[in-house]
N, C-alpha and C positions, 0 to 999 in steps of 0.2 A: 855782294850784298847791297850795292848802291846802283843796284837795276832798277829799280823801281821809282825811286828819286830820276834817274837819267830819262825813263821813261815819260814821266811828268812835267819835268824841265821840257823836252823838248814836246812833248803836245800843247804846254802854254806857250810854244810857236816863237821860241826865245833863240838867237844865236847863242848855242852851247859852247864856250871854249871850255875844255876841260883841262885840270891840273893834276898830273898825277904820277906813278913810278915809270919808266918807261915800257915795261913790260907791259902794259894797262894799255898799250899804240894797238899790238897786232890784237889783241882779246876785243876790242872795243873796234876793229877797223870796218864792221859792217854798220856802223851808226853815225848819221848825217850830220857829226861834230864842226861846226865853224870854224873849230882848232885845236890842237893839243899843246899842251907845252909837258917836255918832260922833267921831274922833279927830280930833285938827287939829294934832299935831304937837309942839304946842307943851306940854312934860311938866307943867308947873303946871297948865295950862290941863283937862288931858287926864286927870289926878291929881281932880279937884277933879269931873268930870264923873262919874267913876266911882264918886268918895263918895257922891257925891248920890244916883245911882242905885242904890247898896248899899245904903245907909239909908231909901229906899223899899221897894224889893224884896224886904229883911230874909229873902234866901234863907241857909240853915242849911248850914255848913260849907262856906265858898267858898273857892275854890281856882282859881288861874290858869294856862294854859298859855302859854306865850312863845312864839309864832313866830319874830320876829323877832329878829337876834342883838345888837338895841342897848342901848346902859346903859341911855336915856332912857326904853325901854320895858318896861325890869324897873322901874324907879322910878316909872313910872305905877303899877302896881298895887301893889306895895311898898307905897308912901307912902300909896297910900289904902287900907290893911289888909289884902289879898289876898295871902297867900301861895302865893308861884307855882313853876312847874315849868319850865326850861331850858335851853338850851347855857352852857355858863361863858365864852361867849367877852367881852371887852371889860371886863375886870376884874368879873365880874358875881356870881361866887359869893360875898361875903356878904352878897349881896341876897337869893339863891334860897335858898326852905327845900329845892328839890329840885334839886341843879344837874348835867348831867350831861357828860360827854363825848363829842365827836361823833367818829362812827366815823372810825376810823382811814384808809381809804381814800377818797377824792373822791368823793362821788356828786352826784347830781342833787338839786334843792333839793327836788321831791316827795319823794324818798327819803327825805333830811337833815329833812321836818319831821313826816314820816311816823313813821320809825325816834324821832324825840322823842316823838310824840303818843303811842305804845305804852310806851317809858319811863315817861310818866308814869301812864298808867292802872294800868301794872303796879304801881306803887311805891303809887297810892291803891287799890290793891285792886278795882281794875275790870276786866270783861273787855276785855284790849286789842283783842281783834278777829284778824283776818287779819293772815298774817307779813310781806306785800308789797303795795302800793298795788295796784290793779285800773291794768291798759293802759289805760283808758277810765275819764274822769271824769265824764262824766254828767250835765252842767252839770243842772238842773233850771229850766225855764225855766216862769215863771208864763204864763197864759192870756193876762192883757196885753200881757207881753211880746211873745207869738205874733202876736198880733192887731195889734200896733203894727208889727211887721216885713212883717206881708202888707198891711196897707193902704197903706204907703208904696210898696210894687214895685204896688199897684192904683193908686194914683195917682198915677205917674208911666209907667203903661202897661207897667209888667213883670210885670205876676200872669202867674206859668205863665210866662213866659220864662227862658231859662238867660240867666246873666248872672257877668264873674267882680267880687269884691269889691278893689279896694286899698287898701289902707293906704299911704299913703307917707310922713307925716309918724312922728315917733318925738321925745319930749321928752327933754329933760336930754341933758347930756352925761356918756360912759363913758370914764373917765381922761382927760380933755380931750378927748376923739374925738368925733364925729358920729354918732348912732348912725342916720341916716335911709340908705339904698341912693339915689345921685344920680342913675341914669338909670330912674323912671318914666314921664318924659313918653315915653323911647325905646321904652321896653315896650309904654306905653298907644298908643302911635302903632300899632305893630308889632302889637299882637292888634286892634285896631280894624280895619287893613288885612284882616286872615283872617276881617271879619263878627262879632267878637264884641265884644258888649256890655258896656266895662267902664263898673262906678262904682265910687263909695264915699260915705262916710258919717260925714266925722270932726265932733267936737265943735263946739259952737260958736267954742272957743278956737284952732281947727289950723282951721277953712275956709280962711281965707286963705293959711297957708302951704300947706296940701293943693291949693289951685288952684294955685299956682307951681308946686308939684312936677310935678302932673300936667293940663295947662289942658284937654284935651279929653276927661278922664273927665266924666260924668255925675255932679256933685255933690249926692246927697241931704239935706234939711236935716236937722236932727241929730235923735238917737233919746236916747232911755234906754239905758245899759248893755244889758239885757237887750233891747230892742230891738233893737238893735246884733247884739246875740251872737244871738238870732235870723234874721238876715241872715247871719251868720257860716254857719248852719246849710244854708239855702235858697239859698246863692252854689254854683254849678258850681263853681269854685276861690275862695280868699283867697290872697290877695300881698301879705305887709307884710314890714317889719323883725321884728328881735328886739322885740318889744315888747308892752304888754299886748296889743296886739290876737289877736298870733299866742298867748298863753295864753287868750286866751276863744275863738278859732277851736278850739284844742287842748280846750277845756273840753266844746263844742258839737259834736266827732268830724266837724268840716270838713275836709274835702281842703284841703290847704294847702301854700303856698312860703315858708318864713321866710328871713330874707336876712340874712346876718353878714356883719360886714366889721370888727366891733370887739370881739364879746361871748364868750363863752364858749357851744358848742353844748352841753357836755356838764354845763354847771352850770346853765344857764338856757334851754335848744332846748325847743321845745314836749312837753307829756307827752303823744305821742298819736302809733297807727299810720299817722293820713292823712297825718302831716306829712312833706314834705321838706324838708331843710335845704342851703342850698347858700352857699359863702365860708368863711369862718375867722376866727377873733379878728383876724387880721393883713391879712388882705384883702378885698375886697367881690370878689362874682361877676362877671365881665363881662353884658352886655346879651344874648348872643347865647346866652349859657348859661343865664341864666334866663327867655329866651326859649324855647326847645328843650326844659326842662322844661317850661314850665307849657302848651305845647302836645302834652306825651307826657301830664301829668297830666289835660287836659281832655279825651284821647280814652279814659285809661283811664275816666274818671267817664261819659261817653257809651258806654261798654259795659258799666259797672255798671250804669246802670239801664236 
């Protein structure tokens, strides 16, 4: 969701260092970053990586943008001498030398870090760029990436086959709720019966819960990020929850079905034309309904191309 900020940052012709999980290295390794540092959470820790790499770097008038609306990570760059630019939320304005207010009406979190990322360019004197994020974020996927996601469908006998992707597993929980959709195995059963080939491809960490969820998809062993979201790309359909998967499908302009039953569509639902969103913060879709899509979705993608 901070394609479009990264987008604009680097067209105002800025050395990008970016701060962020480590996993965020290989997804991000096709774009011309100055540098990464990787984050672990933990603010002394996170504080202390950043100096290091400031005092190497010795880049001239540095200045931070805060996606994130938490204390801990205005106090990352704070504390190690970056004065930064961000929302005021969670007691945070006398941390920010630039602190700002988020607009007044609810929007989408592309919106919300978008509408910041122009904020601050304006305030340092940079061209902010375009007034509205692009529908289409444009993942950029490196040549590895590419090459990683078509040798796994070669070696496992699906080069040049349609095939749809699932996601079924979904980490953490949202207000104590579940955020995984419970009947995959019903789905996977029900488009297997119609001939179509599903898998997936989760981490090394979700195999195991991703076999329970779903035991007769075709389990791929695990990719890179970017591999992954290359699959995302080359899948006839993705079916997952609210989850990152369904923002790297949205990233990658995949046809897709994201599944709520706990989350919010209109603050966190994928930023992209192919997606359909089906359930509600308050309920999960039944089987037969997202069954019925995702077979209206895989005849429109067979008369797309």
């Amino acid at each position: 969701m901070s394609l479009p900020c990264i987008e604009t940052l680097l067209a105002a012709d800025v050395a990008l260092v970016v701060c962020a999980r480590g996993w965020a290295r290989d997804l991000l390794a096709d774009y011309p970053f100055a540098g990464f540092i990787p984050m672990t959470g933990n603010w002394r820790a996170d504080r202390s990586a950043v100096h290091v790499y400031r005092k190497k770097a010795r880049h001239m008038h540095t200045r931070g943008l805060l996606l994130p609306d938490s204390l801990s990570s205005a106090m990352v760059l704070r504390f190690a001498g970056i004065p930064c630019a961000g929302y005021r939320d969670d007691g945070r304005s006398l941390i920010l030398r630039w602190p700002f207010k988020k607009p007044k009406e609810p929007i989408h979190a592309v919106q919300s870090w978008f509408y910041l990322t122009r904020q601050a360019l304006d305030s340092w004197r940079l061209p902010p760029g375009r007034p509205e994020p692009s529908e289409d974020l444009a993942l950029r996927l490196a040549p590895s990436h590419i090459q990683a996601g078509h040798q796994v469908l070669e070696d496992n006998g699906l080069a040049g086959k349609p095939f749809i992707l699932i996601a079924p597993t979904a980490t953490g929980l949202h207000r104590g709720r579940i955020k995984a959709w419970p009947h995959f195995d019903t789905l996977t059963r029900a488009l297997q019966g119609q001939g179509h080939t599903v898998l997936m491809c989760p981490p090394a960490t979700e195999q195991a819960a991703a076999r329970a969820q779903a035991p007769t998809a075709l389990c791929l062993p695990p990719l890179s990020l970017g591999g992954f979201a290359t699959l995302t790309r080359l899948a006839a359909l993705v079916i997952c929850n609210d989850s990152g998967v369904s923002h790297i499908a949205a990233a990658c302009g995949a046809r897709q079905l994201t599944l709520f039953g706990v989350t919010d569509i209109a603050r966190t639902g994928p930023w992209s034309q192919q997606a359909i969103c089906l359930g509600t913060s308050k309920a999960w879709p039944d089987p037969d309904t997202v069954l019925s899509a995702a077979l209206s979705a895989l005849q429109q993608s067979t008369h797309a191309a």
